[in-house]
C-alpha positions as protocol buffer text, in pm:
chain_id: "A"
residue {
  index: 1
  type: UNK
  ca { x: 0 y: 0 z: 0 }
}
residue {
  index: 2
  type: UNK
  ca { x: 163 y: 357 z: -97 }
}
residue {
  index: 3
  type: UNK
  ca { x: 179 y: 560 z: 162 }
}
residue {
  index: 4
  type: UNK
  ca { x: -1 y: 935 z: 158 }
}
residue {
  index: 5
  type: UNK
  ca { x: 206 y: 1150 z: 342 }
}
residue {
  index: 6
  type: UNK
  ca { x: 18 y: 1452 z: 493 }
}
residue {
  index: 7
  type: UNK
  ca { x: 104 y: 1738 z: 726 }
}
residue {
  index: 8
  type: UNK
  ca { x: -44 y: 1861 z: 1008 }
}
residue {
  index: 9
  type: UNK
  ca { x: 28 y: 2176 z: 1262 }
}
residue {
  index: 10
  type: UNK
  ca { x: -92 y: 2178 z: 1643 }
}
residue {
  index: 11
  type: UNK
  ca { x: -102 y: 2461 z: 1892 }
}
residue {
  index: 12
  type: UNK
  ca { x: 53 y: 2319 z: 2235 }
}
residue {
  index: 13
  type: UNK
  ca { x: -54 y: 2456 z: 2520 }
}
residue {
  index: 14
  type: UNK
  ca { x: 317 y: 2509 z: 2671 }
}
residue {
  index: 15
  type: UNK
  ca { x: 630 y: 2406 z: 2569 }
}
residue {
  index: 16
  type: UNK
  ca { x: 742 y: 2077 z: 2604 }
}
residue {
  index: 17
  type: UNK
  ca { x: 966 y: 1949 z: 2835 }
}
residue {
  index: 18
  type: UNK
  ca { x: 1303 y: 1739 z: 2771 }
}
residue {
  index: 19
  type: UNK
  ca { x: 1129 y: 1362 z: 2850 }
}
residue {
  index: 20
  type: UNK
  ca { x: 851 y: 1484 z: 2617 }
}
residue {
  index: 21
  type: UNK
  ca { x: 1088 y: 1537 z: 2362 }
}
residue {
  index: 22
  type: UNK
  ca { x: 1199 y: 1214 z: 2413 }
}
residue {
  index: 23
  type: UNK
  ca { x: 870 y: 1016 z: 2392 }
}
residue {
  index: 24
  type: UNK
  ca { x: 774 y: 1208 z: 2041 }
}
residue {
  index: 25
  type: UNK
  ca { x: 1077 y: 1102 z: 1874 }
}
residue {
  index: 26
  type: UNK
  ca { x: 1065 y: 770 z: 2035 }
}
residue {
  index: 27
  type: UNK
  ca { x: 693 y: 621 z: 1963 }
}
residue {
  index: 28
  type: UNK
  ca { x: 700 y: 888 z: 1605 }
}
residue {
  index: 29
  type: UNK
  ca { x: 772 y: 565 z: 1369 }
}
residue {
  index: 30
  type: UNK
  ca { x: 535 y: 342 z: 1617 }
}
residue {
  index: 31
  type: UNK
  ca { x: 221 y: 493 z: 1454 }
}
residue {
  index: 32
  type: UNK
  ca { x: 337 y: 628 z: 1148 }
}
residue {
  index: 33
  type: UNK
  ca { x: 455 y: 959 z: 1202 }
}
residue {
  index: 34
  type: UNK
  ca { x: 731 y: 1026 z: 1010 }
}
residue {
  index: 35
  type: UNK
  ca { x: 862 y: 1386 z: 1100 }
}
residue {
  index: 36
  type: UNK
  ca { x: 820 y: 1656 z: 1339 }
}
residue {
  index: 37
  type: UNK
  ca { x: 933 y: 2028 z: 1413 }
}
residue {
  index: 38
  type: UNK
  ca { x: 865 y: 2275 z: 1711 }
}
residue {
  index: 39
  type: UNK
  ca { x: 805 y: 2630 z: 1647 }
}
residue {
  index: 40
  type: UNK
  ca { x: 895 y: 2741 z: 1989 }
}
residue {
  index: 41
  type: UNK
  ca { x: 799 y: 3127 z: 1876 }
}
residue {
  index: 42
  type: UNK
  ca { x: 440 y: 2962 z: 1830 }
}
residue {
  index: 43
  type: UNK
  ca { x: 414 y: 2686 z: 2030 }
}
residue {
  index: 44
  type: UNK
  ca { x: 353 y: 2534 z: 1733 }
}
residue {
  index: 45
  type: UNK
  ca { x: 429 y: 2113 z: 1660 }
}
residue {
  index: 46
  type: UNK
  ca { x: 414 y: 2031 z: 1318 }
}
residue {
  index: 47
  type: UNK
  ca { x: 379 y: 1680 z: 1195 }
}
residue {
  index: 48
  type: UNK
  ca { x: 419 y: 1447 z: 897 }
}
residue {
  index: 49
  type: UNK
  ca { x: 217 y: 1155 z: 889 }
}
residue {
  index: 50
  type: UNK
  ca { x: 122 y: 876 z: 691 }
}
residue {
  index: 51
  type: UNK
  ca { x: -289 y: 924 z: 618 }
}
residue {
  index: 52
  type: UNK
  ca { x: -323 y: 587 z: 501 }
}
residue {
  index: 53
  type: UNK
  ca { x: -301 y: 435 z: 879 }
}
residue {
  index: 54
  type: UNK
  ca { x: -388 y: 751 z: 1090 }
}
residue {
  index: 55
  type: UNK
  ca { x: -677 y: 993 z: 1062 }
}
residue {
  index: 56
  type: UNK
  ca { x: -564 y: 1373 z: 1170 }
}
residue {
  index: 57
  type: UNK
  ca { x: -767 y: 1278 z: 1501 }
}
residue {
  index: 58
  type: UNK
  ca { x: -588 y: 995 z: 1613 }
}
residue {
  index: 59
  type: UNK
  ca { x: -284 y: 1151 z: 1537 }
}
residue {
  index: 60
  type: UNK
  ca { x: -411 y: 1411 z: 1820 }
}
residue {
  index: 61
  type: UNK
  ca { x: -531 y: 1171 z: 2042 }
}
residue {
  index: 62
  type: UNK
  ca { x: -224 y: 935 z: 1994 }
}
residue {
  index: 63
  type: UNK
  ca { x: -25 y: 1303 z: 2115 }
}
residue {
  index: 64
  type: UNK
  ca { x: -235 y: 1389 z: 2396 }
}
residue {
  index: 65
  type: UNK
  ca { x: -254 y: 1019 z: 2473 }
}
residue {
  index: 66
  type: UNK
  ca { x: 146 y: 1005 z: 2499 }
}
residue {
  index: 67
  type: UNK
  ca { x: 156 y: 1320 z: 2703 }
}
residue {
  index: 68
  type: UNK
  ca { x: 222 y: 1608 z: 2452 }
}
residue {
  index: 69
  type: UNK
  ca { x: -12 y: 1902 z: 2545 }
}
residue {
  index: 70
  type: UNK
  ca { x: -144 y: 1942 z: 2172 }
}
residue {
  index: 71
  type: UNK
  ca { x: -468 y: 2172 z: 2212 }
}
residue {
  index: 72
  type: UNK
  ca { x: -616 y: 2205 z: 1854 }
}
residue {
  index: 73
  type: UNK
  ca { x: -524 y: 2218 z: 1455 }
}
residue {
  index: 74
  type: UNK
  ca { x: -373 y: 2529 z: 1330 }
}
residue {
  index: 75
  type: UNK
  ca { x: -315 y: 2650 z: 1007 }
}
residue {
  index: 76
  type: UNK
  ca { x: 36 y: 2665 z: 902 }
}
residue {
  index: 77
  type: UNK
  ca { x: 223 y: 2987 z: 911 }
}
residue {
  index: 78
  type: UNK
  ca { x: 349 y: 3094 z: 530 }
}
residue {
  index: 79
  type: UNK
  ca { x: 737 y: 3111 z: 539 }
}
């Protein structure tokens, strides 16, 4: 099955700390997420993941599930 790779952004309601750093990167492959980057300026997490195993909301609930203080969708800021 080819995989659909889709991007997501998430406001989080503080920054996160070292250990949730750590879990992020370490279940990220576990349910098909494939990269991630913090805006810090934003408190923004952005995520790639693969939409032909996750919907956007269990990618949320996987997140909030694990710890990481997502609180909604954002749109993208342009570069």
């Amino acid at each position: 099955m080819a995989m659909t790779l889709v991007e997501v952004t998430f406001e989080l309601q503080r920054p996160l700390k070292p250990d949730q750093l750590r879990t992020l990167g370490e279940f990220a492959n576990t349910y098909g997420l494939r990269n991630f980057h913090i805006d810090e300026s934003l408190s923004h997490l952005r995520l790639e993941y693969d939409a032909s195993r996750l919907k956007e909301t269990e990618v949320a609930h996987v997140l909030r599930q694990e710890g990481i203080p997502v609180l909604r969708r954002v749109e993208p800021q342009p570069a």
